[in-house]
N, C-alpha and C positions, 0 to 999 in steps of 0.2 A: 777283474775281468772274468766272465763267466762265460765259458765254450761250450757249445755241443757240438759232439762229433758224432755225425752218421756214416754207418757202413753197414754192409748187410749181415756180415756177422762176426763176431767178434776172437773166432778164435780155427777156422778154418778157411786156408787159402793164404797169398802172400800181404795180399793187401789187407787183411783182417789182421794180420799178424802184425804189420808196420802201423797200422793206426791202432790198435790196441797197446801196443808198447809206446807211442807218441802220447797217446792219453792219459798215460800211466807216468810217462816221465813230467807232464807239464804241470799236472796235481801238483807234485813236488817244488814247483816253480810259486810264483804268485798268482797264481791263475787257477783256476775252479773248471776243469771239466769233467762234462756229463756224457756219458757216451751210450749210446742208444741205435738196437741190431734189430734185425728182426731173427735169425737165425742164433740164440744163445746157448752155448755149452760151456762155458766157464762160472764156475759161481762166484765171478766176483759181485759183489753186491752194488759198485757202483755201476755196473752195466743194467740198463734198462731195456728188457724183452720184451716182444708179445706177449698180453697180462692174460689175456684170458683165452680157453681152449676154444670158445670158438673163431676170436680173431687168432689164434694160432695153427686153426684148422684153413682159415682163410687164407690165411701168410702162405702157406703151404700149397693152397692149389694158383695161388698167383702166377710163380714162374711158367705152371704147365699152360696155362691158357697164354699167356706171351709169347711161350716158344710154337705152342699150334698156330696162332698166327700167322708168322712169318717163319714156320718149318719146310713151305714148298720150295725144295731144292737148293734151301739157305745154308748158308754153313752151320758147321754146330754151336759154335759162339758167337752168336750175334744177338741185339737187345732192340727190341722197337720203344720197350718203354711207354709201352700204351694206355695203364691203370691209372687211375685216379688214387690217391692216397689221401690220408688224412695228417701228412705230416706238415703241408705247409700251416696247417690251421694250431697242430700242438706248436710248430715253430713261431707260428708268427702271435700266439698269447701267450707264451713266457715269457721271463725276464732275463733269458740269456744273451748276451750283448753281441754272439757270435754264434754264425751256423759254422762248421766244418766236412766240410761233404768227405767224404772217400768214394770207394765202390760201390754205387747205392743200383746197380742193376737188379736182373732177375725179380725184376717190376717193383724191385719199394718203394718206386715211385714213377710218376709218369714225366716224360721234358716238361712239360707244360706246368708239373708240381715245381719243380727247379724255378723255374721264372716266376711265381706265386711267391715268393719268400720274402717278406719284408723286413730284412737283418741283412748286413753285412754277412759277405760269404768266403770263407776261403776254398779253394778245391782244389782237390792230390789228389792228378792225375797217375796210374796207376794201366794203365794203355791207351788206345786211341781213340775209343767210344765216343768222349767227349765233343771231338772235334770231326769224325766221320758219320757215315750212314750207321748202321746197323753194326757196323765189323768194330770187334774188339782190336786187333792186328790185322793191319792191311800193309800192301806194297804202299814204299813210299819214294819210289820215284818222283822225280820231276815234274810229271803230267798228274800225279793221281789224283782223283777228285776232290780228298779233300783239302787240297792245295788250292784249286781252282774253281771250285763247286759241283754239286750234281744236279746235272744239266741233261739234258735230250743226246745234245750233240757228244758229248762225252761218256757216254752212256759203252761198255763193253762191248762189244759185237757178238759175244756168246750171252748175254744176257738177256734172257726170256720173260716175258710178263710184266707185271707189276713191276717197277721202278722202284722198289720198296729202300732203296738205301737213298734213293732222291726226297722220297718222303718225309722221310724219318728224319733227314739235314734238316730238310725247307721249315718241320717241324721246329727245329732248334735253334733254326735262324730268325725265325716268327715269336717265337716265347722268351728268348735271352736277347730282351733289349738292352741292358745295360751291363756294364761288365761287369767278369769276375775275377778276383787275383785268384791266378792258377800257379800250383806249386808242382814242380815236377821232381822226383825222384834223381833222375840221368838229364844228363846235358840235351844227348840225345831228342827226349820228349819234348826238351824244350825246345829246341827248333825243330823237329816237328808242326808241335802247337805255335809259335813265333809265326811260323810260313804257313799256315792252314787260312782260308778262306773266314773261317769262321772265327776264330779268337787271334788275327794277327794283330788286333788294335788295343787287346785286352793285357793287362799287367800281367808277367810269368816269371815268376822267380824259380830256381832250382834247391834244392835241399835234398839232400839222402833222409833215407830210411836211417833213424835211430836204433842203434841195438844196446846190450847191458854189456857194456865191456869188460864188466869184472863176470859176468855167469859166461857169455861167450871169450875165456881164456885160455890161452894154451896150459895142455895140463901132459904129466909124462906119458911119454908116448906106450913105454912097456905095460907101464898100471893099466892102460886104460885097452888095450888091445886085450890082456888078464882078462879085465871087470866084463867086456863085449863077447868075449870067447873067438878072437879072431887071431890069426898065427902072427907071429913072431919074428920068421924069418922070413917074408915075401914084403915085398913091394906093394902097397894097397893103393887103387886106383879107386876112389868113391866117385858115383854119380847117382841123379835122382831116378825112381822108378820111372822105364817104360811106359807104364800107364798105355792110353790108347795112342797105339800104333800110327795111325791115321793123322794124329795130331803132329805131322811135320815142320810146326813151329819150335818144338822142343829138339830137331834132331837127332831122335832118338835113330831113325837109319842111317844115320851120316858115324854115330860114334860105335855104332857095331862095326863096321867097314874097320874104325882106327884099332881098335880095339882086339879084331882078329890082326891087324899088322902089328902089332904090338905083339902081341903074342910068339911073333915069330922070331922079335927081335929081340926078349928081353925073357929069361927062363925063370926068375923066382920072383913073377908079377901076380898079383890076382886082384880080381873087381868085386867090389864092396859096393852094394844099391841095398838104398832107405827109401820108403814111401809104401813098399810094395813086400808080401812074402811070396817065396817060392813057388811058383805058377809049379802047373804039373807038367806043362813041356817046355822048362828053362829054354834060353837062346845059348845055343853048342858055338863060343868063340873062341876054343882055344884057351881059355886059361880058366883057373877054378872062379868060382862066382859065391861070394856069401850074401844071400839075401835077408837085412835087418829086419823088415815088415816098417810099419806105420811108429816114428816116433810122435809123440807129442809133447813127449816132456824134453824142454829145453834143454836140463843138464845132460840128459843121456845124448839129443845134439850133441852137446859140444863137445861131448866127453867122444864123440864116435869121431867127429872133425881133428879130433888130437889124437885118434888112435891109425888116421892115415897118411899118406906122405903126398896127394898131391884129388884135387877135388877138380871134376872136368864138368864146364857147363855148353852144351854145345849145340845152347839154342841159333835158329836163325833169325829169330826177332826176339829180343826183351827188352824189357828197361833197367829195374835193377836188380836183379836175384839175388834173394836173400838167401839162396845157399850159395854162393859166392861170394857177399861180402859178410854171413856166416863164417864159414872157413878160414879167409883171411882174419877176420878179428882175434879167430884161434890159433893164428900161426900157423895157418897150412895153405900152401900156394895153391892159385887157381890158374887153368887151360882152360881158354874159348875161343871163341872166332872174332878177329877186329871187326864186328857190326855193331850197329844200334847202341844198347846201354852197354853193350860189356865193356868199351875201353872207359868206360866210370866206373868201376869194378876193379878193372885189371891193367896194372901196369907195366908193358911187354918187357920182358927179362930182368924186371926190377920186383915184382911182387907172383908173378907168374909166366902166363904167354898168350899172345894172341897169336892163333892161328890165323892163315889165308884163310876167308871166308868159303866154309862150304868145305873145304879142303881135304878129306880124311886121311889123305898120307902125310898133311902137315901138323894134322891134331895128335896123330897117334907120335910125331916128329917131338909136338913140343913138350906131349908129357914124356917120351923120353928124357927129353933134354933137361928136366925137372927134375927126375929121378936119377941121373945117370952121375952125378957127382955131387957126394958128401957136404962140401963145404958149401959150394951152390946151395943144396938145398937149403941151408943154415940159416943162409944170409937173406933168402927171396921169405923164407920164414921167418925172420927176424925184421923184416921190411914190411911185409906183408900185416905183420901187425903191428907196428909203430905209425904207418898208415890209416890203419882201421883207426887207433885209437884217436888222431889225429882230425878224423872225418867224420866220423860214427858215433861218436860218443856221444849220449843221454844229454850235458849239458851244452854241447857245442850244438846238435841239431835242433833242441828244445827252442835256445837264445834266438835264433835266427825265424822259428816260425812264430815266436812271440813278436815281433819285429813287424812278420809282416800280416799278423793279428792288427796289430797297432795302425798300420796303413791303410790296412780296410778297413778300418771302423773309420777313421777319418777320411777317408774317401768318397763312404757313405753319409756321413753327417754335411758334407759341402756339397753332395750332389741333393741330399733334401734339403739343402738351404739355399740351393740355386733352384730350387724346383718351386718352394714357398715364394722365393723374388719374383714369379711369373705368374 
């Protein structure tokens, strides 16, 4: 069987990270794939980039005219998906037996390319683009549109102008006639996607993100605090960079809130953030802060995951965060909030804790209660990754999307043989 796996780049962002590492595990399998970015920084050589400067110069101004588009008064993460690409025509003349979409936003391609594909398709979803207007993360209430469609009468009341998230559906419901097996990371997206207006008819399987559970392992805690330069005798609470402020889907104002209450309860604590180095006017919460900067290389991850005692994720919408099931792989508990993907992640006082949603006197509560006894932590760390290894692992989540490789290909072979009987 021969795969190609699209995604827009290969080695920056979470979903470039889980389909580069699924590509990488399935080679290994009996299966041959090819994986193809538009955005490449890895040299591996079986990754296929933009070949020449000026379709690299073009790749590049793609997103910008997408996002002017639909910039008037839109959120900042949103995709109309408007360009024409050249990828249904490289897909549909070779002789790979399988397309694999991931994250193919930030225009590498347009809806309308998606529905052009004449291959069997799998697609890992990776948030809710798929199935919504425009929005990457939206509310997902009972009523939300893309539960029920977008329509006039459902239309916001603060919603000004162009209808542009009604478009953009009506678009995906026009071009995607026939299904697609949709694979989800978290339980979560899958009923989501299940209940959505647009793919409730369509096959959805679930499957985690694969990780290398021998590079992400727990390693000693002392060596590796040494090798980072981080102390010895405190409490280390990790979480991911701040980043922009504004982006209130990551929580970032919800865990300064726990984080100064922590502070007041717990005196040899200090906060550990990777993604990001030392702004020039740090956030003053009450306890010391060592700022890692931008890891990229995996060991020094892990090696940072095993140099702390307890990793806080405290978005309000995700699916699956791979620095959460990171962490755990490594033997270090994780603290979130019970929404969305995180109780796929997190198992409440068995591998970490779920907070009440939203909560910050119950987040700053549960990484206490993480921290606060010896033997606890042992055990939620020694759970936490018998877990991982259990779920995560290279050949357990390879087997399963080979599986359902195998379903789409013959799903498509009886729908062109019922299409030939007409």
């Amino acid at each position: 069987m021969k795969v190609l796996t699209l995604n827009y780049a290969d080695n920056t962002g979470g979903a470039a990270k889980a389909a580069y590492r699924l590509h990488k595990e399935i080679n290994s399998q009996s299966t041959i794939s090819t994986m193809a970015v538009v955005q490449k920084t890895s040299g591996d050589p079986q990754i296929i980039g933009v070949e020449t400067k000026l379709k690299r110069t073009l790749a590049l101004w793609r997103p910008a005219v997408g996002y002017l588009a639909f910039s008037w008064g839109r959120p900042r993460y949103c995709s109309g998906a408007i360009l024409k690409s050249s990828w249904p025509h490289y897909v549909n003349n070779s002789d790979f037996d399988l397309l694999h979409l991931h994250w193919v936003n930030r225009e590498m391609m347009s809806i309308e390319d998606i529905g052009r594909f004449s291959k069997p398709i799998v697609w890992t979803l990776h948030d809710m683009w798929a199935f919504s207007g425009t929005e990457h993360y939206i509310d997902d209430e009972l009523t939300a549109r893309w539960r029920t469609g977008y329509f006039a009468h459902n239309r916001p009341s603060n919603h000004r102008g162009l209808d542009v998230d009604s478009w953009v559906w009506h678009r995906k419901r026009r071009a995607w006639q026939q299904p697609i097996h949709i694979v989800t990371p978290s339980q979560w997206l899958a009923d989501c996607a299940r209940t959505s207006c647009l793919m409730r008819d369509w096959p959805i399987h679930t499957i985690p993100n694969t990780l290398d559970t021998e590079k992400f392992s727990p390693q000693d805690k002392t060596m590796a605090r040494k090798k980072l330069g981080l102390p010895e005798d405190k409490h280390l609470v990790l979480f991911g960079s701040p980043g922009d402020e504004q982006n209130l889907r990551k929580g970032w104002d919800i865990l300064k809130l726990a984080l100064a209450q922590l502070s007041t309860r717990i005196t040899n604590v200090a906060g550990v953030i990777f993604g990001q180095s030392k702004p020039v006017d740090p956030p003053q919460l009450g306890l010391p802060l060592y700022w890692m900067g931008r890891l990229n290389d995996e060991v020094t991850v892990a090696l940072l995951y095993s140099a702390v005692d307890v990793v806080v994720v405290p978005s309000r919408q995700d699916n699956l965060p791979q620095t959460g099931t990171e962490a755990q792989t490594c033997g270090c508990p994780v603290v979130a909030f019970n929404t969305c993907g995180l109780p796929s992640v997190v198992i409440h006082q068995e591998t970490g804790y779920l907070a009440k949603c939203f909560d910050s006197d119950d987040l700053a509560k549960g990484i206490e209660w993480v921290l606060a006894d010896t033997e606890r932590h042992a055990r939620l760390s020694h759970q936490a990754r018998e877990r991982a290894v259990q779920l995560w692992s290279p050949d357990v989540v390879s087997k399963q999307y080979i599986n359902v490789y195998e379903q789409a290909i013959t799903d498509y072979k009886q729908r062109v043989y019922r299409a030939d009987l007409q």
